[in-house]
N, C-alpha and C positions, 0 to 999 in steps of 0.2 A: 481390809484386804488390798494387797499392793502388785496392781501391774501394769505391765509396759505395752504398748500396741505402738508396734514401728511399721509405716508402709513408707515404699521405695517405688520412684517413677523416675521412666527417659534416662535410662544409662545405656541403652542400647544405640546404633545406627544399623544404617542399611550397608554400612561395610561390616559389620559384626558386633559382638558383644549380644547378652543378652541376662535382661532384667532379674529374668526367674533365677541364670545365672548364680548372679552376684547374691543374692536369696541365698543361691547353696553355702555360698562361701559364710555369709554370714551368720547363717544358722551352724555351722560346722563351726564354726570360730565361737561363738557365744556360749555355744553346746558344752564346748573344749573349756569354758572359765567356769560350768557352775551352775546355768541358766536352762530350764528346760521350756522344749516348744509347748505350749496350751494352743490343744488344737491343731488343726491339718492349717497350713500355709497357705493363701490364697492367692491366687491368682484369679484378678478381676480386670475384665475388658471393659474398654471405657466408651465412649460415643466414637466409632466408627466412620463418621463423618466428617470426620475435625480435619482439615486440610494440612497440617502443619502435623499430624501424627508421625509417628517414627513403626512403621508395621503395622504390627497388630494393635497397637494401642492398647495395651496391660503393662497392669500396672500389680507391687505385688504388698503384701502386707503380713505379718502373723503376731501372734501372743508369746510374750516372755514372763517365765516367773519362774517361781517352784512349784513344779507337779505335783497333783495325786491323781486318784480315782482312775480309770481305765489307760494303761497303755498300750499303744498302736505304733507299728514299725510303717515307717513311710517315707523310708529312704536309706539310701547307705552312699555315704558322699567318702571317694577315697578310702573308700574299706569297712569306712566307721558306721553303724548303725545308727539308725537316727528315729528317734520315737516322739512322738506327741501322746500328751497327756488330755485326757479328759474334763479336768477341775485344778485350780488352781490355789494354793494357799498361802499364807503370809510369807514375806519376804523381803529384809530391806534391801534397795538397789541404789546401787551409785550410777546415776543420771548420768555424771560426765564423765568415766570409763566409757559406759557404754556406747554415749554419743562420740568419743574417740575411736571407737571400736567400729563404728557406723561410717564416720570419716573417713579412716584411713582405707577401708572395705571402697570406697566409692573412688577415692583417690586413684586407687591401685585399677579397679577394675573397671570403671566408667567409661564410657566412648567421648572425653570430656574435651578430646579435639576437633570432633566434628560439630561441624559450625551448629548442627540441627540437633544437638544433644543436648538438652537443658536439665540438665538432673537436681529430682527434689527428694528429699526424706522428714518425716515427721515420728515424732516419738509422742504418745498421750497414754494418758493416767484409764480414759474413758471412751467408749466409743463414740463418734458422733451420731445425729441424728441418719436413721436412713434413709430421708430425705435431702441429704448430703450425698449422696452417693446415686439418688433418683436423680436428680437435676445433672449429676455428669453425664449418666449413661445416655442423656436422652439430648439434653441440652448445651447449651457454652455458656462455662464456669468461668469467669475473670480473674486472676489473678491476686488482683487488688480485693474480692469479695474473702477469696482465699485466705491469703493473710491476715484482714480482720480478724476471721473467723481462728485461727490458730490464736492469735493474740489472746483472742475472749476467753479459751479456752487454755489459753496458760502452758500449751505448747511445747516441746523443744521441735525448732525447725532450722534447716537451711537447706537456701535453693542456690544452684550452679548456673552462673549466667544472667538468663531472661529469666530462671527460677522457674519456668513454667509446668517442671515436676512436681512441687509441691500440691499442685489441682487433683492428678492422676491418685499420689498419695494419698492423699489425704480422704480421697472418695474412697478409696481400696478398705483404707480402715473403719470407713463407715458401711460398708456392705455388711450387712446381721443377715446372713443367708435365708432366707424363706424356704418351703419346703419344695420347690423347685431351685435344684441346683446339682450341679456334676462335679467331675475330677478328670485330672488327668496326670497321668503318668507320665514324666520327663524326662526320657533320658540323657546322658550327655558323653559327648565324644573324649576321647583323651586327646591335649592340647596337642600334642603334634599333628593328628590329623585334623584341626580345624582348617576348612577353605579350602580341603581336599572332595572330592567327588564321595560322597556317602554310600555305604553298603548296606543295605536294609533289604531283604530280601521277599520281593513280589509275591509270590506263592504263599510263602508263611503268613503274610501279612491275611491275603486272603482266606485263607483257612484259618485264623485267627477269629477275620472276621464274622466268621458265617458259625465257628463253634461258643464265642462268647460274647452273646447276644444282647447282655446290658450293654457293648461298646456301641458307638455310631463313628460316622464318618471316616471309617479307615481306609479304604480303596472306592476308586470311581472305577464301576467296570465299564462304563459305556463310553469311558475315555482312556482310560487302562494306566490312571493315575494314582500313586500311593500316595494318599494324603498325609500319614504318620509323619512324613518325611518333609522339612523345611527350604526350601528354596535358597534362604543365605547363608552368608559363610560363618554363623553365628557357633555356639558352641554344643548346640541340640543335636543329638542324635536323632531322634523320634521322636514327636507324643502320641501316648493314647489317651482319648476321652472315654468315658462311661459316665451312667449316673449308678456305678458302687464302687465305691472302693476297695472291696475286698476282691474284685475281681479283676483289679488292673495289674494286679504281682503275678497271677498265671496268665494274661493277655501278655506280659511282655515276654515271659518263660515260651512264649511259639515262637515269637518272632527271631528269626534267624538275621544276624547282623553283623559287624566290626564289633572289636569287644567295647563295654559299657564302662567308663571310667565311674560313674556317679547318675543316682536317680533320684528324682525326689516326685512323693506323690501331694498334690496340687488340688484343694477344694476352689470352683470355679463357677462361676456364672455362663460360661459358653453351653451353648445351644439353649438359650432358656427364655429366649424374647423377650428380654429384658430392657435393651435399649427401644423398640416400639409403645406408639401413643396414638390410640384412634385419633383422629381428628376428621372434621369438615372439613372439603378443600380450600374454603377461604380462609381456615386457621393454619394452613400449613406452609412453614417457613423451611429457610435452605437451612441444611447441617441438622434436620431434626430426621427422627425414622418414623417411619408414621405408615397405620392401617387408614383405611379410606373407601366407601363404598360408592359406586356408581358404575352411570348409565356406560358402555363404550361412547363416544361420540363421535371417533375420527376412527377409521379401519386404520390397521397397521400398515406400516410401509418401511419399506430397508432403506439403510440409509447409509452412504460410504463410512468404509469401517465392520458392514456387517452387524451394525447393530440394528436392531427394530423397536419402530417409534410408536404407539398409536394414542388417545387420548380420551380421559373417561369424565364424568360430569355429576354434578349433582346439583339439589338444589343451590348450593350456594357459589358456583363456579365448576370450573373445569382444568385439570391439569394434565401435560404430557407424560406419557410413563417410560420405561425404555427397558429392554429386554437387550443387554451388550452383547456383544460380541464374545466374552470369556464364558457367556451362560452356556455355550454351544446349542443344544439339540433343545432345549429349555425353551431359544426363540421359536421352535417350530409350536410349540403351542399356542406364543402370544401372535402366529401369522396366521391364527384359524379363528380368531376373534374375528367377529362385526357388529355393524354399529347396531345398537340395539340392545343387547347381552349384556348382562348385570353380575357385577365383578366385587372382587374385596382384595386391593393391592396391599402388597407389604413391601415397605425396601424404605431407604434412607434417601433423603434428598438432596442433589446438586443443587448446586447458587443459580450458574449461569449457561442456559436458560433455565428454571425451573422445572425439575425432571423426578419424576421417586423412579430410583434405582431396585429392580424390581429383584427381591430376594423369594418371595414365595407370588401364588395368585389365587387366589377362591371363587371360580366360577359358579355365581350363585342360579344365573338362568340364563337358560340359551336361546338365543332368540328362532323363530321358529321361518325358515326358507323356504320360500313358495316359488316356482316356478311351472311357469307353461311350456310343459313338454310333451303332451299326448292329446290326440286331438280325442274327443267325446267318445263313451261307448255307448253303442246302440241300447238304450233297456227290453226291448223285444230279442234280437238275436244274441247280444254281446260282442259283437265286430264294433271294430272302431269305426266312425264314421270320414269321409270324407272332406275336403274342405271344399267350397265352391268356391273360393278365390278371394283376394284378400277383403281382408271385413267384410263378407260376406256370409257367414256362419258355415255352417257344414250339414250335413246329410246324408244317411247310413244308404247305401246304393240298391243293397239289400229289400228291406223293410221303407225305403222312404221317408222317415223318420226326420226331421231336422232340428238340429239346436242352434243357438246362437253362442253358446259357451265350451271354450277347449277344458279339457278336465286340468286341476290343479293338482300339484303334486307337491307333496314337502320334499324339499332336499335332504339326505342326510349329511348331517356334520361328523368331521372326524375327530371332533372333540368332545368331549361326556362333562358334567358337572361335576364338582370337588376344586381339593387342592392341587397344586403342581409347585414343585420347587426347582432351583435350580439345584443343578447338580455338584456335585462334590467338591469337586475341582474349582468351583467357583464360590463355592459359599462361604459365609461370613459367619466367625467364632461367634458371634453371640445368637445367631438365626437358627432358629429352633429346628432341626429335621422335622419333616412328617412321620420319622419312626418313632419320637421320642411323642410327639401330640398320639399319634397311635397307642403306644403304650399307655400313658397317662392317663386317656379315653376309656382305656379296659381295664385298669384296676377299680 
């Protein structure tokens, strides 16, 4: 049995272009000679962390051959219908068509002027290990380990530049989805209006949200943000995420917008905490995403910028956290921590100073606040007693009664145990909502 697994990284900039993109073009074009998709197209985000990323850091990949067994509509690029297949069957191919086919696709459409755009593609017979694709989400992948690894494995590759797509690539093709994994729905603009102000409409989206409830992440209401909607001038109309696919074709049928030139729907890794790795905090290094339990040890504090710092411990060390400034209303949770109360961080970590960028927090126990605020009650009448002056205990005036002790009071906190994430607006493609742990919890 004969087939082709192509994944495509870093054709994109922060002036435009966009990876999934060039995906459409290419799957439309390969479509157009003969070749059917196996499988939904993926879209896989890679370690979040990486300083040198270009956005989101996804990277995309899919299956070529001759289809059978179940087909699936999961896009219409330019008019044209576009289906994946189920199962795959014999089929010879001509390697270097295709890798032509693959070239001139990247040529044409690649961001290959921007100095930060290093574009890679890989074409394999097989998939790699999934442990190829575990070490990018989490870790940093060298280059140089890269190319080994395509050699050993007999490969067609080429990278643009510093080549540093072929890493993205190449992990894309090695993702064998587990049975946590989502989609998302992509739409895209007609090229005249790319880098024009986008019309996606607020309302719809909202009541999108709230009638089809396998999606997440579509509107921030407590910031009055449409997340569907991309901030650059790339060629995306919207996405939507879900974990079903078959309910991402009536979520986009609400949404009222500018017309859709081309969709294409997207098997994904986002929202699935994929990129986090418990760790102790003496094992935790910059650029990794990492869960981590412990004591608070330092109360929170603001710090110019608006961001809020505080510090948590365990037996084997102690590390700063930090709750940013884009988390908005998110930091007012981590400003009701003290020291004491027993935590489970999530978020990915900065180099310098060493900081986990906090995406989710699990307050495990709350430390319990004692304060002297009421002086003693009489146990004969019940009046509060008197004080006779400093250290000098007190005395019900009443009864006569004297104690030497003010009664103790616990404070109440205005924060409860559980999760807390941040909000919409701020959160990272691969960070699992609490709707989606919710759901998963009740089946």
């Amino acid at each position: 049995m004969i087939n082709i697994w192509i994944g495509i990284d870093d054709t994109d900039s922060t002036k435009g272009g966009c990876t999934t993109f060039l995906a459409c073009i290419l799957i439309n074009t390969l479509t157009g000679v003969g070749y059917d998709v196996i499988g939904f197209p993926r879209l896989v985000r890679l370690n979040p962390n990486i300083p040198w990323k270009t956005r989101g850091n996804g990277a995309i990949s899919f299956q070529v051959g001759k289809g059978k067994g179940k087909k699936t509509k999961i896009g219409e690029i330019h008019g044209k219908k576009i289906f994946c297949y189920s199962q795959i069957q014999s089929k010879k191919f001509d390697y270097n068509n295709i890798k032509k086919i693959i070239e001139k696709t990247i040529d044409k459409h690649a961001k290959l002027k921007d100095k930060n755009t290093n574009s890679g593609f890989v074409m394999l017979k097989d998939q790699p290990s999934f442990k190829t694709y575990k070490k990018t989400v989490q870790e940093i992948v060298t280059l140089e380990e890269t190319k080994k690894f395509l050699q050993l494995k007999k490969a067609e590759f080429k990278g643009y530049k510093n080549c540093r797509g072929l890493i993205g690539a190449t992990a894309s093709v090695a993702w064998n989805p587990p049975s946590d994994k989502t989609y998302e729905f992509i739409a895209y603009r007609k090229k005249e209006r790319w880098g024009s102000k986008r019309l996606v409409d607020d309302s719809s989206t909202m009541k999108m949200d709230k009638k089809i409830t396998s999606t997440f992440d579509n509107y921030d209401y407590g910031n009055n943000h449409n997340r569907l909607v991309p901030n650059s001038p790339c060629p995306v109309l919207y996405g939507i995420r879900g974990g079903k696919n078959n309910d991402l074709i009536d979520a986009s049928l609400m949404i009222i917008s500018e017309k859709i030139d081309s969709w294409l729907i997207f098997e994904t890794n986002q929202g699935t905490d994929d990129h986090l790795q418990k760790r102790e905090i003496k094992d935790v290094k910059a650029y990794q995403s990492i869960i981590a339990k412990g004591l608070v040890c330092k109360n929170p504090e603001d710090i110019r910028g608006g961001h809020v710092i505080f510090s948590i411990s365990d037996s084997t060390g102690s590390i700063d956290c930090a709750a940013y400034e884009p988390t908005k209303q998110f930091r007012n949770i981590i400003r009701e921590l003290t020291v004491g109360d027993r935590v489970e961080v999530y978020g990915g970590v900065r180099d310098t100073p060493l900081t986990v960028n906090l995406e989710k927090i699990n307050i495990i126990n709350l430390k319990k606040l004692i304060s002297k605020v009421e002086n003693p009650i009489c146990p004969n009448c019940g009046k509060h007693m008197k004080s006779k002056g400093k250290n000098q205990g007190f005395k019900c005036v009443k009864c006569g009664i004297k104690s030497d002790k003010p009664k103790m009071v616990e404070l109440k906190r205005e924060i409860k145990t559980g999760f807390y994430e941040a909000p919409i607006c701020a959160r990272r493609h691969l960070s699992k909502p609490l709707k989606r742990i919710l759901d998963n919890n009740l089946k």
